[in-house]
C-alpha positions as CSV (number, residue, x, y, z in Angstrom):
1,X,70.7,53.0,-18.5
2,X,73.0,51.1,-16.6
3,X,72.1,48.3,-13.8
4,X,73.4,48.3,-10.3
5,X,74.6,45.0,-9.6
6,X,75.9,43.6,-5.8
7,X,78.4,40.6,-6.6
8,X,79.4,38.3,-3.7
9,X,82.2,36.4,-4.5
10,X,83.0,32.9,-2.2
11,X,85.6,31.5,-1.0
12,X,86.5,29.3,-4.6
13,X,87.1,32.8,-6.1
14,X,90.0,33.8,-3.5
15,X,91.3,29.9,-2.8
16,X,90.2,27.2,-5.4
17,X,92.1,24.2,-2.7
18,X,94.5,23.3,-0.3
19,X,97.1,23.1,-2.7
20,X,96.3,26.9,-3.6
21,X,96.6,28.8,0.1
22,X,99.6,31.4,-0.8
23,X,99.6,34.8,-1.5
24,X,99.9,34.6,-5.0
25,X,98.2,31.9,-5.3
26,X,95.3,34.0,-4.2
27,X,95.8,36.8,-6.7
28,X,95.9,34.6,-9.4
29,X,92.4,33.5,-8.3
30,X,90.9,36.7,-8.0
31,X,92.3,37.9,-11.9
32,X,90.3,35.5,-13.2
33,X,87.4,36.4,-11.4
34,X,88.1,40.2,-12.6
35,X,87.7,39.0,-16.0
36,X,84.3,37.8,-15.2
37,X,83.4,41.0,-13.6
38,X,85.0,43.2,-16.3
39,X,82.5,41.3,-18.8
40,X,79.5,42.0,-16.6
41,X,80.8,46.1,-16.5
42,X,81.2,45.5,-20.4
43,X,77.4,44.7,-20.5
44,X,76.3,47.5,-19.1
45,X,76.6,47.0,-15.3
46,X,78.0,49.2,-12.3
47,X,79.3,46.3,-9.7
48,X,79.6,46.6,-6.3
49,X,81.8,43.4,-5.0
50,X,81.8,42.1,-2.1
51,X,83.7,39.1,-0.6
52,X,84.3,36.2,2.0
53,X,87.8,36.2,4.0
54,X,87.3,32.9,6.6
55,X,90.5,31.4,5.7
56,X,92.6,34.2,5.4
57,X,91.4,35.1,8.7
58,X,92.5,31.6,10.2
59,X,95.8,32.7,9.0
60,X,96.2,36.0,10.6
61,X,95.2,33.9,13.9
62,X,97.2,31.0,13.3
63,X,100.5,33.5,12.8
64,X,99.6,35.8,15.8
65,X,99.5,32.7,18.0
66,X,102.6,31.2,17.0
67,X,104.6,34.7,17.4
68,X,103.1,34.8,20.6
69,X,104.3,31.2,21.6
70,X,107.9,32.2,20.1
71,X,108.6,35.8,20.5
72,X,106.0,37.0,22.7
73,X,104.2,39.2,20.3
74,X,101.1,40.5,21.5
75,X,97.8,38.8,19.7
76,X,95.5,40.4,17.4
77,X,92.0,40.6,18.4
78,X,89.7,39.1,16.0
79,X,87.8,42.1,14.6
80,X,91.4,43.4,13.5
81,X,92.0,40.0,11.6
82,X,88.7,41.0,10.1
83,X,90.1,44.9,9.1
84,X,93.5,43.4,7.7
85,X,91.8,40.8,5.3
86,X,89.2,43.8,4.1
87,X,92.4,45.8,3.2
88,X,94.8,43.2,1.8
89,X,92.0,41.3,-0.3
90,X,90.5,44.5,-1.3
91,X,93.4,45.6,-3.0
92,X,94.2,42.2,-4.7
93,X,91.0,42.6,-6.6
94,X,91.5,46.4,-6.8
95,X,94.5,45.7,-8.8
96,X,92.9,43.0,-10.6
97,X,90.1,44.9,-11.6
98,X,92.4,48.2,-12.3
99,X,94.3,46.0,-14.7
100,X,91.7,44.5,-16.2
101,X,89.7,47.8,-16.7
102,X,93.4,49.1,-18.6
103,X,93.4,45.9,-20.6
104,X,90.0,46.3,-21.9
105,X,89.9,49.9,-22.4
106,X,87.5,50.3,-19.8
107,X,86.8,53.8,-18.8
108,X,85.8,53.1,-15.0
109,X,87.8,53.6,-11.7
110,X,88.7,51.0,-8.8
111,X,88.7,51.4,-5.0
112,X,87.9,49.1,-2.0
113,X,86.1,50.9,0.9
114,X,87.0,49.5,4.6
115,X,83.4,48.7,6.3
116,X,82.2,48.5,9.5
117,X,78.8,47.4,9.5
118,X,77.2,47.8,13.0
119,X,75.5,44.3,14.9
120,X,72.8,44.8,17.7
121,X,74.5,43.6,21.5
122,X,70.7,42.2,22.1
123,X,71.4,40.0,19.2
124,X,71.1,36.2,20.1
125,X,73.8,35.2,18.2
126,X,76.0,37.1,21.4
127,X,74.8,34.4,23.7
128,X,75.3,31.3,21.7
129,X,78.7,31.2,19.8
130,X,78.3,29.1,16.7
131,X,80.9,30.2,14.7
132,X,84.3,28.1,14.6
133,X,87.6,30.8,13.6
134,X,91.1,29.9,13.8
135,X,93.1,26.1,14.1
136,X,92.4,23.3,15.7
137,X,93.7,22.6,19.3
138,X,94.9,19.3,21.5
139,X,92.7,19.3,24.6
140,X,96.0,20.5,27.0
141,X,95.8,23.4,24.8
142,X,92.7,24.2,24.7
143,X,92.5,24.1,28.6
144,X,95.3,26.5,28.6
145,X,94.1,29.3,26.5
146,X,90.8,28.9,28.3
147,X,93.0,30.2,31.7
148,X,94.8,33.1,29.1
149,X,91.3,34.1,27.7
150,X,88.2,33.1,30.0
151,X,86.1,35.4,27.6
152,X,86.5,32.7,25.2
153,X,84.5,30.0,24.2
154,X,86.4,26.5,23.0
155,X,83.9,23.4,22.1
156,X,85.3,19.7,21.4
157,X,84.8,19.3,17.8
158,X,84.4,15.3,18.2
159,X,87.1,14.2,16.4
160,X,88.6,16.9,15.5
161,X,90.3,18.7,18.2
162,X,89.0,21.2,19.8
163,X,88.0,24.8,18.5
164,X,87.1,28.8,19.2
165,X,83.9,30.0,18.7
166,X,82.3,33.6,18.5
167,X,78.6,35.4,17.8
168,X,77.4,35.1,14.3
169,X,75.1,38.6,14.8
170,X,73.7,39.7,11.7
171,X,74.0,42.8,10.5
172,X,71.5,46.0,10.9
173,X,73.8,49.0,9.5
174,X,76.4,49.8,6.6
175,X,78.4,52.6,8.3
176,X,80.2,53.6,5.2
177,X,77.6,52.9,3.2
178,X,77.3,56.6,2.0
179,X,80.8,56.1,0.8
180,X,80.3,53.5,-1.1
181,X,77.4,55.1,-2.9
182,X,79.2,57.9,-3.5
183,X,82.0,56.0,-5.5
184,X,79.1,53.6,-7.5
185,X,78.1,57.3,-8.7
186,X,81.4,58.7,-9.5
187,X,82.4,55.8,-12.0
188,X,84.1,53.6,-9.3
189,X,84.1,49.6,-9.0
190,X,83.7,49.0,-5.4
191,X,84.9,46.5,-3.1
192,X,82.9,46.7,0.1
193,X,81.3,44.9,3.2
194,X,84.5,42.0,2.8
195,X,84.3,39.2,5.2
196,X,80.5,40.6,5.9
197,X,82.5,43.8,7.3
198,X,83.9,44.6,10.5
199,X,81.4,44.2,13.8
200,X,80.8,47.0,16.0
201,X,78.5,47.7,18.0
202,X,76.8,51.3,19.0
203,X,77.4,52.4,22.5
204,X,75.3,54.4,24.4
205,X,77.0,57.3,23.2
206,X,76.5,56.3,19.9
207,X,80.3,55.8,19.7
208,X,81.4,52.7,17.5
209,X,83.3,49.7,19.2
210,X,84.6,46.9,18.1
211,X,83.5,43.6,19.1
212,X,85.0,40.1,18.5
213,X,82.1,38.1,16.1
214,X,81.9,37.2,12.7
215,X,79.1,38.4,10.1
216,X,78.0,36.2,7.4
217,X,79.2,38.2,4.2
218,X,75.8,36.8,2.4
219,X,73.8,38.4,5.3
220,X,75.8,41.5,4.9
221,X,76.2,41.5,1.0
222,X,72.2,41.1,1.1
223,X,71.8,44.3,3.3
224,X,74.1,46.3,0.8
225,X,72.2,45.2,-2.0
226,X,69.0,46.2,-0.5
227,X,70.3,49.6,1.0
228,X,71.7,50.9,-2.3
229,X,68.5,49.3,-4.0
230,X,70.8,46.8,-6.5
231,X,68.9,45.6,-10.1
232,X,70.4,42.0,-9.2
233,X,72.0,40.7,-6.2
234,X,74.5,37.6,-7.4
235,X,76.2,35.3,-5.5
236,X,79.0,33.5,-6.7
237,X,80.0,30.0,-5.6
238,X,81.6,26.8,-6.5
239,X,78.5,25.7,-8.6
240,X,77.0,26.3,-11.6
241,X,73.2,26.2,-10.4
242,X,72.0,25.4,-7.2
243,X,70.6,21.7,-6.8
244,X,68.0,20.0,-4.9
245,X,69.2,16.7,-3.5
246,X,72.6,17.5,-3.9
247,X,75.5,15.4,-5.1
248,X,72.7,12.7,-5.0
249,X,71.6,10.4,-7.9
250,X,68.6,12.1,-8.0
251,X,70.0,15.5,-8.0
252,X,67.7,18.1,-9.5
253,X,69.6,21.8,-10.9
254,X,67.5,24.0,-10.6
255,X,67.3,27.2,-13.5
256,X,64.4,29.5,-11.5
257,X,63.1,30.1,-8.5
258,X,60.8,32.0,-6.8
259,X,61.1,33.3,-2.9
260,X,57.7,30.6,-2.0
261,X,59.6,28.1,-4.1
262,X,62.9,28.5,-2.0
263,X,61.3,28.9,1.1
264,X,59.4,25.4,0.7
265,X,63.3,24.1,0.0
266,X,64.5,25.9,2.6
267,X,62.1,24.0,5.3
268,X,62.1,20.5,3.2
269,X,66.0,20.8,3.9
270,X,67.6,21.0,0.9
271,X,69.9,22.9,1.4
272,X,72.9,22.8,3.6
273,X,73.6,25.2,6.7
274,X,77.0,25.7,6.5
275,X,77.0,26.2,2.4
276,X,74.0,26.5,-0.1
277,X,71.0,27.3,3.0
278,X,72.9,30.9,4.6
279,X,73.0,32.0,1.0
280,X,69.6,31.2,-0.5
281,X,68.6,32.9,3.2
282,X,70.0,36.4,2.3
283,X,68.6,36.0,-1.2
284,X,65.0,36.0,0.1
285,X,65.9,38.8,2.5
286,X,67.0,40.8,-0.7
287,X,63.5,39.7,-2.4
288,X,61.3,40.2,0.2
289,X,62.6,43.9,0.9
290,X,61.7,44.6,-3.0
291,X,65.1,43.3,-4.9
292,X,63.4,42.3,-8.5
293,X,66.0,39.7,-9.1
294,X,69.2,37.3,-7.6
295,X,71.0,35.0,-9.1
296,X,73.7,32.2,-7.9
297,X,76.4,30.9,-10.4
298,X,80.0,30.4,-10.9
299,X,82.3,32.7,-11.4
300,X,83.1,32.1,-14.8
301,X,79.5,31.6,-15.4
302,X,79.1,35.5,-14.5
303,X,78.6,36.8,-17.6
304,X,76.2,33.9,-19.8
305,X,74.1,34.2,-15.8
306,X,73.6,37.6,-16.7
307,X,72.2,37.2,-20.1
308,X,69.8,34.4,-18.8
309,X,71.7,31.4,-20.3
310,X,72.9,30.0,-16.9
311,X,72.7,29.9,-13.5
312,X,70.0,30.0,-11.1
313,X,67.4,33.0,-10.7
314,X,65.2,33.5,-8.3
315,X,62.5,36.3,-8.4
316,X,60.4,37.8,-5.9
């Protein structure tokens, strides 16, 4: 019978540097992580991916605000930087996928679904904006887009420059969720939820808006997989295994886990906020809500992870 498994690819599998940033670049990226997921298909596995879009997201922003300063092009609002990456990264790995599918003689179809996935307003993410988007700014500037866009909040990033920052809201709802099910079931490789999906928020009509935040895609990945009731949530990153006292002389890799074992982690500090600790977070979330299994790896560890001889898994 075949497995159901929700695949979060990072940022390594889209941009592997700085030297790496371009449009092609990119692609070539994400055809070798199709291989990887065309081997986990090959063992018996329907895969649902998912993906991150931060930088690519900095780019839209970066271009809107110099075609604003030079042509006086109207800006694009964040949650449609958010919309443009789902569509243009989805079909890079689309295509990826669809061509590695004909390669291998792999009878299976590709699509990627554009998500909004619905954030509470109560949420108090909304009234402390954590999370940086976009360039960095001199202080002059910074002053004067303050006066263009009062709704916005800029912090001194000591050091730095100075830097926009929205709501981090996590996510309660998959609206296309349905759809997405629907696909898994009619032979189709998904892409879904990229960038954690697009935020909007419920109205008192019930009507969907969009709002101007940014959803972890591990939070919202997590939700998928437990929504659609995954056999193995997997979350693919820049390292092998995950590591107690990272990049330390007394670092420890870790092969299993379990959701106490990660939790005492979690609180001794091991892991870091802005990398490892948001993604063993919605691992445990997956867990606790009855996932049997997760695992997190590289991606060209993908397919020895799933047949136990890499990577780290962590069980209920």
């Amino acid at each position: 019978m075949t497995k159901l498994a929700v695949l979060a690819i990072g940022g390594n599998s889209l941009i592997k540097d700085k030297q790496h940033e371009t449009v092609e670049d990119q692609y070539d990226a994400v055809c070798e992580t199709a291989k990887h997921v065309a081997g986990m298909i090959e063992q018996g596995y329907d895969v649902v991916v998912t993906h991150g879009n931060g930088p690519q997201v900095g780019f839209i922003l970066r271009r809107s605000e110099i075609a604003q300063e030079a042509a006086g092009m109207h800006p694009v609002p964040l949650v449609n930087c958010g919309a443009d990456t789902q569509g243009a990264i989805g079909y890079q790995i689309q295509q990826a996928l669809y061509n590695e599918f004909k390669k291998r003689g792999i009878k299976k179809n590709t699509a990627t679904v554009v998500t909004q996935v619905v954030v509470d307003k109560k949420d108090p993410a909304f009234q402390n904006p954590a999370k940086p988007i976009g360039t960095f700014y001199t202080k002059e500037r910074a002053e004067e887009l303050q006066k263009e866009h009062p709704d916005w909040v800029i912090i001194d990033d000591v050091g730095r420059g100075y830097r926009r920052v929205v709501p981090s809201p996590m996510p309660v709802e998959i609206v296309e969720q349905d759809a997405i099910e629907m696909l898994v079931k009619s032979n189709f490789s998904v892409v879904g939820v990229g960038g954690g999906g697009i935020p909007v928020l419920r109205n008192d009509n019930g009507k969907l808006e969009g709002v101007d935040a940014v959803i972890d895609k591990d939070n919202a990945s997590s939700l998928l997989a437990i929504n659609i009731k995954a056999d193995v949530f997997i979350i693919s990153t820049a390292v092998e295994k995950v590591c107690l006292n990272f990049n330390k002389p007394n670092q420890i890799t870790l092969d299993k886990l379990t959701v106490a074992e990660a939790k005492k982690y979690i609180e001794e500090g091991h892991f870091a906020k802005g990398s490892m600790l948001p993604k063993i977070q919605a691992i445990v979330r997956f867990l606790e809500a009855g996932g049997k299994e997760a695992i997190v790896t590289n991606p060209e560890s993908l397919e020895k992870a799933l047949k136990g001889e890499t990577g780290t898994h962590i069980y209920p």
